[in-house]
N, C-alpha and C positions, 0 to 999 in steps of 0.2 A: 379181165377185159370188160366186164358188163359193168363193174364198181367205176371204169374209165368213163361209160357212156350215164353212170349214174341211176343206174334201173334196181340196185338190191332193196329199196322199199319197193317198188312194183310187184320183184316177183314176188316178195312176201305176198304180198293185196294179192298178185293172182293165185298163187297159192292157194290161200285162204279162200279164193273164189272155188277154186276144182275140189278141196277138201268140203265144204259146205252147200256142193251143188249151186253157189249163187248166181246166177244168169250163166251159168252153164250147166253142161251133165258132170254129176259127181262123178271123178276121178279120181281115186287116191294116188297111184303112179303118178300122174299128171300133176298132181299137189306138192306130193314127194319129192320131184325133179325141180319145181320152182321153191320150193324152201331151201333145198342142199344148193342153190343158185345165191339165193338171198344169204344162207346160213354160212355160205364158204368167206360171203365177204365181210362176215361180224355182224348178221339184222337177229339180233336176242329172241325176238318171237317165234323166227322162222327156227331158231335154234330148239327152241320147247318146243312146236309144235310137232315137227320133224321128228323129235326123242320122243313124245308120245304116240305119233303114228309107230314108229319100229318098236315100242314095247308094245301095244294092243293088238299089232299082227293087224291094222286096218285095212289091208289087200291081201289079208292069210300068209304072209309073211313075216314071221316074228325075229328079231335082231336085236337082242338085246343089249349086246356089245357097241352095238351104234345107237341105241338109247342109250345106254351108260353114255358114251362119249357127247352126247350131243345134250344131254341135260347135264354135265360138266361144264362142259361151255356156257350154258345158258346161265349156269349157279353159278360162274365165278365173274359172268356181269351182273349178278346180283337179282337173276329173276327166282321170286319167292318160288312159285309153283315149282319150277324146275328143281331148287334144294332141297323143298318137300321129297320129290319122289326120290332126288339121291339120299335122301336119308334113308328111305326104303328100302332100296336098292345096296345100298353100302351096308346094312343091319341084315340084309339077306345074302347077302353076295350073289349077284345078280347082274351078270353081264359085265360086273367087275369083282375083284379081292374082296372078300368081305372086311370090314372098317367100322369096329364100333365107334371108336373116335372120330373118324370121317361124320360116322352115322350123328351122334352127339350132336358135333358143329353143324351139322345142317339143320338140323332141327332145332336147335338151340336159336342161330342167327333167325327162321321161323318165327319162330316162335315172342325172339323181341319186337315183333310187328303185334304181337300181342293176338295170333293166332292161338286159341287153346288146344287143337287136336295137335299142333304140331308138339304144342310145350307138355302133351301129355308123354308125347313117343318120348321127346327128349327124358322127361322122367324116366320112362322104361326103362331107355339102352342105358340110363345113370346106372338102375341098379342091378347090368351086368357087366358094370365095366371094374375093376380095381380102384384102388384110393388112388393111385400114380395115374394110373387111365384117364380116370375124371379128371384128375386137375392137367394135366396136358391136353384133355378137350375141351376145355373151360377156359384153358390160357391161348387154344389154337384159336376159338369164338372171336375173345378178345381182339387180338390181333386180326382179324380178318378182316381185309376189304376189299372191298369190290372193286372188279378190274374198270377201267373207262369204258365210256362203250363212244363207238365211233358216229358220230351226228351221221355221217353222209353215208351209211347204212342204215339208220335206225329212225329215216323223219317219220313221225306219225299219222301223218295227211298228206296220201298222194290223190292226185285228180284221179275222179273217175276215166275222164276220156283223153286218150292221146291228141286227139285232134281239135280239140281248141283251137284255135288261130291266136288266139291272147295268150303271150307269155303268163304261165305259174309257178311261180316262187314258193316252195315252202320252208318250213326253218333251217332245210338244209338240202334240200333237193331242188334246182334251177333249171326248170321244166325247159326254159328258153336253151340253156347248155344243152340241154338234150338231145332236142333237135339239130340245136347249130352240127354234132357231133355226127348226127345221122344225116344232116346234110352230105357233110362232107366225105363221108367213107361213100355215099351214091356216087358225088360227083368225080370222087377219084377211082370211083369204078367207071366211068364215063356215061354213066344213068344223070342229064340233068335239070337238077334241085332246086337250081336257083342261085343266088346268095346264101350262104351260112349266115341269117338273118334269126337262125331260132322260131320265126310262124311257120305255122304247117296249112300252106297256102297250097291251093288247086296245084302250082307246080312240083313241090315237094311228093303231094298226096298221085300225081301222074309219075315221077319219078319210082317212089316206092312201087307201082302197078307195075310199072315196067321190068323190075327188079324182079318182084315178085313172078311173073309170067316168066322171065326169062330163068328162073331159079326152080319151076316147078311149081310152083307156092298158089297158090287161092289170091287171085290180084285183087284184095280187096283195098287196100290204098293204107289199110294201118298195121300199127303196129303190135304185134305178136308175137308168141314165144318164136315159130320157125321164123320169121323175119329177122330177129333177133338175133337168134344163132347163125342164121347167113350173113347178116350185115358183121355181126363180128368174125368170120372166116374169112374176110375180103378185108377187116381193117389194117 
């Protein structure tokens, strides 16, 4: 539902906001809940960063099997960092089956970016694997490519602020859709917004207040993770 209203770059950004402390109090939980938000709808960064918070235990919680799965994801859209560590991870067996040939291709595809520490491992896990081994890890390299990744998960530049009144457009995210969307689940809750105009004018930004009070919520007039997950329980 949140890829419906077009927020999975956001929560990334906010994400990355509660993980890094930035204009807020670092929260790793808090970080964590908006990546697996970003992550579930295909945003690749949220994908790595989320598989590096669950292996380094950053809230003293270690999951390794949800890093394994979540820097899978991230390496079969083709994020280097993420292959690095499943090369690690697959040569250790580590939250997955251990996989020297796994191990191989990921450090191998690494390593054609012209990484050295990757193409040294790749060297390594060569000289424990069999002659049939290497050349089925060498023929898996080849063959491998990178899954698509979805524009309208993964733009690169979200606005700082929701409340602009001027529509932002970026390569794949239509700031103005956004709102029109949250117009409309207000005003079919009978909170009203206005026109489905996509600006976030004084009426929209009283609409939300109203939402917000009557929900419990801190009426500050924008938009937020709680807002967010109520306006999507009503849509």
């Amino acid at each position: 539902k949140s890829a419906e209203l077009g927020f999975a770059p956001a929560e990334y950004r906010i994400g990355n906001f509660y993980e890094k402390g930035t204009g807020v109090a670092r929260d790793v939980k808090k970080a964590k809940t908006w990546y697996q938000l970003a992550a579930a709808q295909g945003n690749a960064s949220a994908m790595h960063n989320l598989a590096v918070l669950f292996a380094m235990a950053a809230d003293g919680v270690t999951d390794n099997e949800s890093a394994a799965h979540w820097f899978q994801a991230a390496a079969d859209l083709g994020v280097k960092d993420s292959q690095f560590n499943l090369g690690i991870l697959a040569a250790k067996g580590v939250g997955m089956k251990q996989n020297l040939e796994d191990s191989y291709k990921w450090f191998a595809l690494v390593a054609k970016t012209g990484d050295k520490d990757a193409a040294a491992k790749r060297d390594e896990i060569a000289k424990a694997l069999r002659p049939e081994q290497l050349e089925r890890a060498r023929a898996a390299t080849e063959l491998w490519k990178a899954k698509p990744l979805d524009p309208a998960a993964n733009s690169a530049d979200i606005p700082e602020s929701w409340q602009d009144g001027t529509p932002q457009t970026t390569a794949s995210v239509d700031m103005k859709k956004v709102v029109q969307n949250i117009q409309r689940i207000l005003n079919k809750n009978g909170y009203e917004a206005g026109n489905a105009d996509g600006v976030m004018g004084q009426k929209t930004k009283d609409a939300i207040m109203a939402f917000q009070t009557d929900n419990d919520l801190k009426p500050t007039g924008a938009v937020d993770e709680k807002l967010v997950k109520a306006l999507l329980a009503r849509k």
